[in-house]
Each structure stands twice: as C-alpha cells, then as structure tokens.
Backbone as JSON, one array per atom type, in Angstrom:
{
  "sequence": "XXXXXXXXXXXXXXXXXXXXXXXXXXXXXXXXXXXXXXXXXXXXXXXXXXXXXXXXXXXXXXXXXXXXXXXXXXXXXXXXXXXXXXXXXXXXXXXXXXXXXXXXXXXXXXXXXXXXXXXXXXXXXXX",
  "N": [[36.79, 71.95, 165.58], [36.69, 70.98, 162.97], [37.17, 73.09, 161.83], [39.09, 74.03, 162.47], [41.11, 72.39, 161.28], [40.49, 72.48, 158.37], [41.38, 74.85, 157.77], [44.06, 74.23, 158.14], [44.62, 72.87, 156.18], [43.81, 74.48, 154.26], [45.97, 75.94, 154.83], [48.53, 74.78, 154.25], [47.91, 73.97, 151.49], [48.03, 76.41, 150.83], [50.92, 77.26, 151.23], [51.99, 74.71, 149.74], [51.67, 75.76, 147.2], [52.74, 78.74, 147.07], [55.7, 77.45, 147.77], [55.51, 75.68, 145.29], [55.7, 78.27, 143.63], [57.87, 79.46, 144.44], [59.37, 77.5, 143.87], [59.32, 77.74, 140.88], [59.94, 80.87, 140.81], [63.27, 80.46, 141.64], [63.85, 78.87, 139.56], [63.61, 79.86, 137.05], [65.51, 82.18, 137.7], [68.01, 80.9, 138.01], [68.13, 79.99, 134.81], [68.63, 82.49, 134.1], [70.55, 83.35, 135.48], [72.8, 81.2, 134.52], [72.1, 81.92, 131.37], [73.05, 84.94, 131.69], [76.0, 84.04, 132.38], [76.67, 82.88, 130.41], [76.33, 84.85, 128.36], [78.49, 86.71, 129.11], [80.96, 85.19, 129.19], [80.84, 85.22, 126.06], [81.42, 87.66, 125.85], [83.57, 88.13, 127.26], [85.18, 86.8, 125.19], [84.95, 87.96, 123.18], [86.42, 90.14, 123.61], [88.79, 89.25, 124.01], [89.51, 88.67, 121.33], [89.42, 91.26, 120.67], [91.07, 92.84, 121.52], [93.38, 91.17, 120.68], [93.27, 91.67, 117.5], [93.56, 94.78, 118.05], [95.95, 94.33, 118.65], [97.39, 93.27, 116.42], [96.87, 94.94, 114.66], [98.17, 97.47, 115.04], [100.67, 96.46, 114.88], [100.95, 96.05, 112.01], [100.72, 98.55, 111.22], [103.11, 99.54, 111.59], [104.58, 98.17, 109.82], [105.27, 98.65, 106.73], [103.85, 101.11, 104.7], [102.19, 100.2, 101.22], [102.64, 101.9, 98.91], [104.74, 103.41, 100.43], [106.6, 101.41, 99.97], [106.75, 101.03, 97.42], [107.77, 103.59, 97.03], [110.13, 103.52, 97.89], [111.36, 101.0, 96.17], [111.48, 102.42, 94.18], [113.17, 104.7, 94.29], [115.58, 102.55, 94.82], [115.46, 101.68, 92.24], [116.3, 103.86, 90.78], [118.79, 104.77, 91.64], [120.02, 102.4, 91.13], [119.89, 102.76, 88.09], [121.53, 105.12, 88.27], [123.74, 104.3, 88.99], [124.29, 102.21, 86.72], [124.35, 104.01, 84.98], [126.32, 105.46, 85.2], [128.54, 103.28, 85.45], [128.53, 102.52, 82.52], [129.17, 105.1, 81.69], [132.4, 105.28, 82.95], [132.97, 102.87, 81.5], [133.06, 103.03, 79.04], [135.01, 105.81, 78.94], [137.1, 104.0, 79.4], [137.37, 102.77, 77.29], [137.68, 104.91, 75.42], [140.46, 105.72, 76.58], [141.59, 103.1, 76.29], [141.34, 102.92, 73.09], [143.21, 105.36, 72.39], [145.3, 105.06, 73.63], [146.08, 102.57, 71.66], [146.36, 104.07, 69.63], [148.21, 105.87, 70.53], [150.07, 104.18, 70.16], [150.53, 103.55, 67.7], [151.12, 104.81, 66.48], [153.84, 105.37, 67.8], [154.96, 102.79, 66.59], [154.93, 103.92, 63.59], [156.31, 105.99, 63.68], [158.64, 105.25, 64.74], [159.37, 103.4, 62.75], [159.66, 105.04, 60.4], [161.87, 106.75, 61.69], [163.78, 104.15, 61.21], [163.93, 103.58, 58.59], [164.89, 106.28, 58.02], [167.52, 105.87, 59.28], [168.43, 103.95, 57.52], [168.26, 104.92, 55.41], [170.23, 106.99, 55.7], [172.61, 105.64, 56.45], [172.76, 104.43, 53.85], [173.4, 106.45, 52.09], [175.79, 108.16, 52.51], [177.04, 110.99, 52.0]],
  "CA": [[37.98, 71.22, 165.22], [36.56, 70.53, 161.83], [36.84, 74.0, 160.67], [40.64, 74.28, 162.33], [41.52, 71.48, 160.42], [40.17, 72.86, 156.89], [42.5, 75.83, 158.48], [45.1, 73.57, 158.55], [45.03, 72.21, 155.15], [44.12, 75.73, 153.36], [47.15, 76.93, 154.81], [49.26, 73.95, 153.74], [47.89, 74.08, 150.11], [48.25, 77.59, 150.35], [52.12, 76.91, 151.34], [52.28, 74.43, 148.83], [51.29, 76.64, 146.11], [53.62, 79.27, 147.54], [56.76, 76.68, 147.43], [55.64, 75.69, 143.91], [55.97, 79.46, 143.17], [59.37, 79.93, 144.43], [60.67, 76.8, 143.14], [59.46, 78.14, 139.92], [60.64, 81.69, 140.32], [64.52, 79.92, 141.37], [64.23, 77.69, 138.53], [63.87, 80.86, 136.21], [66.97, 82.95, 138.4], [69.05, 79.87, 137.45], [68.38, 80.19, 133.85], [68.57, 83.67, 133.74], [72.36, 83.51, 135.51], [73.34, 80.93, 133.25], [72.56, 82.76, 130.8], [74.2, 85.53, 131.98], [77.84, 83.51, 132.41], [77.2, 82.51, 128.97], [76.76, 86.09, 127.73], [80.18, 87.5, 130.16], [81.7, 84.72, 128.3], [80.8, 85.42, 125.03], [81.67, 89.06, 125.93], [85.18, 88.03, 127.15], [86.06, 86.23, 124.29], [84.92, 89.08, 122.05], [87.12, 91.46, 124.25], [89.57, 88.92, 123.55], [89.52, 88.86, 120.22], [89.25, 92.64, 120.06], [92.65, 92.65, 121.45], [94.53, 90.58, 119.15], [92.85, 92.34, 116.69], [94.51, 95.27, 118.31], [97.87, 94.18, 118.09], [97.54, 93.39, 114.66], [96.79, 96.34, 113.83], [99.45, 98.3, 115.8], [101.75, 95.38, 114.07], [100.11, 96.62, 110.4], [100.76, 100.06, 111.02], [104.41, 99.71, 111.93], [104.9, 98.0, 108.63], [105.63, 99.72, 105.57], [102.79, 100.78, 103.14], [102.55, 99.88, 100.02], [103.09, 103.33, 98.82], [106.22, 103.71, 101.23], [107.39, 100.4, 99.92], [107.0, 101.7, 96.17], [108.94, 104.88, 97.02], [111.47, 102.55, 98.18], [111.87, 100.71, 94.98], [111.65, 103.48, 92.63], [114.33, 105.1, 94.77], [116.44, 101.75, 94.49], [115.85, 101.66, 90.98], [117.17, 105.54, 90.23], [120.11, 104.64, 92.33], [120.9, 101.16, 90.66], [119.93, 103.37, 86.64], [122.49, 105.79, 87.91], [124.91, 103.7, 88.65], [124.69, 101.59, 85.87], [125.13, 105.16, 83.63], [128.1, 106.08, 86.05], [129.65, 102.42, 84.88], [128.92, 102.51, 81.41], [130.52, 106.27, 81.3], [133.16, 104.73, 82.94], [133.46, 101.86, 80.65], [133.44, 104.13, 77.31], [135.84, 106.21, 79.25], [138.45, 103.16, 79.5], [137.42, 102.57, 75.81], [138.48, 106.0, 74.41], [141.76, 105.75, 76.7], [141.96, 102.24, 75.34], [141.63, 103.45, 72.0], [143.75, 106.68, 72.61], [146.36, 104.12, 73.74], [146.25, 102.2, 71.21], [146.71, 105.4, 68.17], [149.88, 106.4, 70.44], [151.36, 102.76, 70.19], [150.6, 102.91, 66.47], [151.95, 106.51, 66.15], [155.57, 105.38, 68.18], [155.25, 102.37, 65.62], [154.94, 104.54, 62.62], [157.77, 106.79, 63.84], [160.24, 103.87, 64.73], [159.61, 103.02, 61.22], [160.54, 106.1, 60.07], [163.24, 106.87, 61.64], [164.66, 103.24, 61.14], [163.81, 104.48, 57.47], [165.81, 107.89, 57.79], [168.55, 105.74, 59.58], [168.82, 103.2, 56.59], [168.63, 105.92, 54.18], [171.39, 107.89, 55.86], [173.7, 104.68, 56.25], [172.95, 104.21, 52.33], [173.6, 107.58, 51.53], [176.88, 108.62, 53.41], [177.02, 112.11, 51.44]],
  "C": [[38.05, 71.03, 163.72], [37.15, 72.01, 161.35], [38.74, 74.77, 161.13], [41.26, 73.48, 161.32], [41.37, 71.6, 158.91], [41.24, 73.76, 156.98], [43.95, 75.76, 157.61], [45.24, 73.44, 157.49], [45.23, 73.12, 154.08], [45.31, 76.06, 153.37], [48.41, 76.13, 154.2], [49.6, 74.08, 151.73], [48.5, 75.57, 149.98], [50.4, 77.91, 150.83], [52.74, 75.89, 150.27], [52.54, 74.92, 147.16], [52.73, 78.3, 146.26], [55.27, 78.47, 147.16], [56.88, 76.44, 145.91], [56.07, 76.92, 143.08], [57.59, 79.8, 143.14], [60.04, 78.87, 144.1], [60.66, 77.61, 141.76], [59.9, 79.36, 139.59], [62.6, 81.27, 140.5], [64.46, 79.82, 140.64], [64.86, 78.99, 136.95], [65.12, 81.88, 136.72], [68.23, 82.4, 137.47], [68.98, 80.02, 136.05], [68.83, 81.77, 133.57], [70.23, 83.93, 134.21], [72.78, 82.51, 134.75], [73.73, 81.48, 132.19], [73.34, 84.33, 130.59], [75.62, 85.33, 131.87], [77.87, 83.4, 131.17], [77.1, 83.71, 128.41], [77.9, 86.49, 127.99], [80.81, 86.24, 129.28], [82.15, 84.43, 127.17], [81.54, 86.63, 125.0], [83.59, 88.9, 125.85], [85.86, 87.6, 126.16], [86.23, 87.29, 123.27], [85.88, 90.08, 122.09], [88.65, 90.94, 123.8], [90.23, 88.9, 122.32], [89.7, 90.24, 119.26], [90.72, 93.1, 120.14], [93.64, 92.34, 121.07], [94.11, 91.16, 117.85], [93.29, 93.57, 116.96], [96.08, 95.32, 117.82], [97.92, 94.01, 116.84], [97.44, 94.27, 113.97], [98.03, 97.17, 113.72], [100.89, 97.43, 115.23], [101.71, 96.15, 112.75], [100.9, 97.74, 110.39], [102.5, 100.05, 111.23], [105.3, 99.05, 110.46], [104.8, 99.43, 107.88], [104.68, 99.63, 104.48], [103.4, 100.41, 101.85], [103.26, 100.99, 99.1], [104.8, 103.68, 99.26], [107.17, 102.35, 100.48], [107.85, 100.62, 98.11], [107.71, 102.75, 95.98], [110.25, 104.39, 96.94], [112.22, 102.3, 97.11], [112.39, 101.96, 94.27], [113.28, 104.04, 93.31], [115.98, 104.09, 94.21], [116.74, 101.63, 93.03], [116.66, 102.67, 90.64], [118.5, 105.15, 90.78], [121.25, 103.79, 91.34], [121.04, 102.23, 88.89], [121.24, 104.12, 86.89], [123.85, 105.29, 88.45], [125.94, 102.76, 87.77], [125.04, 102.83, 84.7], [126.55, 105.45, 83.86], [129.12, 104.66, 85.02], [129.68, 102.26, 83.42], [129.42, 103.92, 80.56], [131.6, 105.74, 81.75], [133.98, 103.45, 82.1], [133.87, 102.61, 79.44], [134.41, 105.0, 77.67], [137.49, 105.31, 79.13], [138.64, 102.82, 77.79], [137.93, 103.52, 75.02], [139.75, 106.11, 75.17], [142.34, 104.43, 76.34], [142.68, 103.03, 73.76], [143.06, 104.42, 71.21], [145.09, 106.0, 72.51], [147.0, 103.55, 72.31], [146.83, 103.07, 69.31], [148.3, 106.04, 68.61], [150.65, 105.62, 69.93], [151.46, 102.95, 68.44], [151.31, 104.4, 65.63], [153.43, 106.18, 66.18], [155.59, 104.44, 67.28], [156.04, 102.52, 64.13], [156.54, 105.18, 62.72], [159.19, 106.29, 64.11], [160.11, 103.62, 63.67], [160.36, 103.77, 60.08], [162.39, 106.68, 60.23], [164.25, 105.54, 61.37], [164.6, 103.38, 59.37], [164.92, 105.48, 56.97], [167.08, 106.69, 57.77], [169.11, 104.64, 58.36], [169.27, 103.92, 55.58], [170.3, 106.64, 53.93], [172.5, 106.92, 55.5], [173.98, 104.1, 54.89], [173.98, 105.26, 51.38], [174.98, 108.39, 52.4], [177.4, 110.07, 53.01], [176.96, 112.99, 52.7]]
}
C-alpha cells in the first residue's frame, strides 16, 4: 500500500510538474499571439499609410511639373511681349496717321490761305 501510495504521489508531482509546464508553454503562446496582433497591426497601418502615400503620388504626378509649368510661363510671356509689340506698332501706326492727318489739315490751311490770298489779290486787281 505504502509503495502504491508513493505511486500515487510520484504521479501527482509528476502531473503537477507537467501542468506547470503547459501553463508555462500557454503563457508563452499568449505572448507570442499578442505579439503577433501587435505586429498585423503595425503592418496594417503601414499598408495604410503606403496607400495614402499612393494617392499622393498619383495626385503629384497629375500635377504640372515645374518644368511644364515654366514652359507655360515663358510661353505666356512670348504671347503677352508679342502683343505688347503688336500694340505699340499699332500705336505708332495711329501716330504717323495722326501726324499724316495733321500735315493734310495744315496743307488745306495753307492752301485756303492762299487762295483767299489769290482771291483778295484778284478783287484788288480787277485788270
């Protein structure tokens, strides 16, 4: 009886020892999926992040380089230079038909003078 009973208790300890084992391999499972969720959730956020980082890009690229945006200008500028040459040929154009104008008016002047000239002369001179 004595030596069932040692039996009895080996097998207990040796069940105890056993239990202590598998609490302690659980205990390590549990950390080990923890850390797991906390990696997959580090992961997702990263994935997240990779994605808006995505779109931003695909946003970026649909803009207009800098380059493209400098063509732009320069373009706008040549446009606006040659239209400001177009208006100041046009302006010097109104200035020499100004001008032009102003040499006929002083021409028909001259020549109304004249002939009001001749016509005084003649009405002096009745010969």
């Amino acid at each position: 009886a004595e030596s069932s009973s040692r039996a009895a208790i080996a097998d207990a300890r040796l069940s105890e020892d056993e239990t202590a084992k598998y609490e302690k391999k659980s205990e390590e499972r549990r950390k080990e999926i923890q850390q797991l969720k906390e990696e997959e959730a580090a992961m997702e956020k990263a994935l997240a992040t990779a994605r808006n980082q995505h779109v931003l890009v695909k946003q970026l690229q649909k803009l207009p380089t800098c380059e493209a945006t400098r063509k732009q200008l320069d373009g706008e500028k040549e446009a606006i230079a040659r239209l400001e040459g177009e208006e100041r040929g046009s302006l010097k154009q109104s200035q020499r038909i100004w001008a032009e104008s102003l040499r006929i008016q002083q021409a028909a002047l001259e020549l109304q003078a004249l002939l009001e000239t001749k016509e005084a002369d003649d009405a002096a001179d009745p010969s």
